[in-house]
N, C-alpha and C positions, 0 to 999 in steps of 0.2 A: 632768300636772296635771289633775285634775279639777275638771271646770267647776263654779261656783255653785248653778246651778241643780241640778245632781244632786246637789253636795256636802248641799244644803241638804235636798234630797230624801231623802237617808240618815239625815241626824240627825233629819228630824220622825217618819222610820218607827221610826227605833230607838230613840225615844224612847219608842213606843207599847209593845214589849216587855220596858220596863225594871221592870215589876212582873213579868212573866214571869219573868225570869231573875231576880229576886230572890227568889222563891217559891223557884223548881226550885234556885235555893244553899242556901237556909233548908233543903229538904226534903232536901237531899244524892241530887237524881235518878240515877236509874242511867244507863249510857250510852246506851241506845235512847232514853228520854225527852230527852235532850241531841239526838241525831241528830235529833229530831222537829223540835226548838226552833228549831237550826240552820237544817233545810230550809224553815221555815215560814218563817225571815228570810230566808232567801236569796230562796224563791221572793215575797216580799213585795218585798224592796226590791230586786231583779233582775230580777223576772218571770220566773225559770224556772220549770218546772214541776216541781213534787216528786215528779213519781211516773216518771219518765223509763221505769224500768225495772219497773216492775210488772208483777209474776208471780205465780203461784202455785205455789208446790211441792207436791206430791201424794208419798206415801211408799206404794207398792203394795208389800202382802205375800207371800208365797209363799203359795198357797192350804193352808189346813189339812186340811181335806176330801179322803178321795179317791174319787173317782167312778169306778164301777162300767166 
């Protein structure tokens, strides 16, 4: 059972994003824009952090050039 206090906790936050998701339904977001929406609530009314795993990926070429 989840207590009152957090119950109630959930619904004033997710109340805050309910012109959010009605926009991104109206506009037929793609699914990266959806994961954004998701992780923003989660990390809002959870406190996780949404970037747990942030990276960068780097795509290195085979050199074209060839040196003497």
């Amino acid at each position: 059972m989840i207590p009152k206090k957090v119950s109630d906790r959930i619904a004033k936050t997710l109340g805050g994003f309910q012109k959010i998701l009605a926009s991104a339904k109206d506009r037929d977001v793609n699914e990266a824009d959806t994961v954004t929406i998701v992780a923003d609530i989660v990390a809002t009314v959870f406190g996780f952090d949404k970037y747990p795993r942030s990276r960068v990926n780097f795509v290195f070429a085979e050199p074209t050039a060839i040196w003497p």
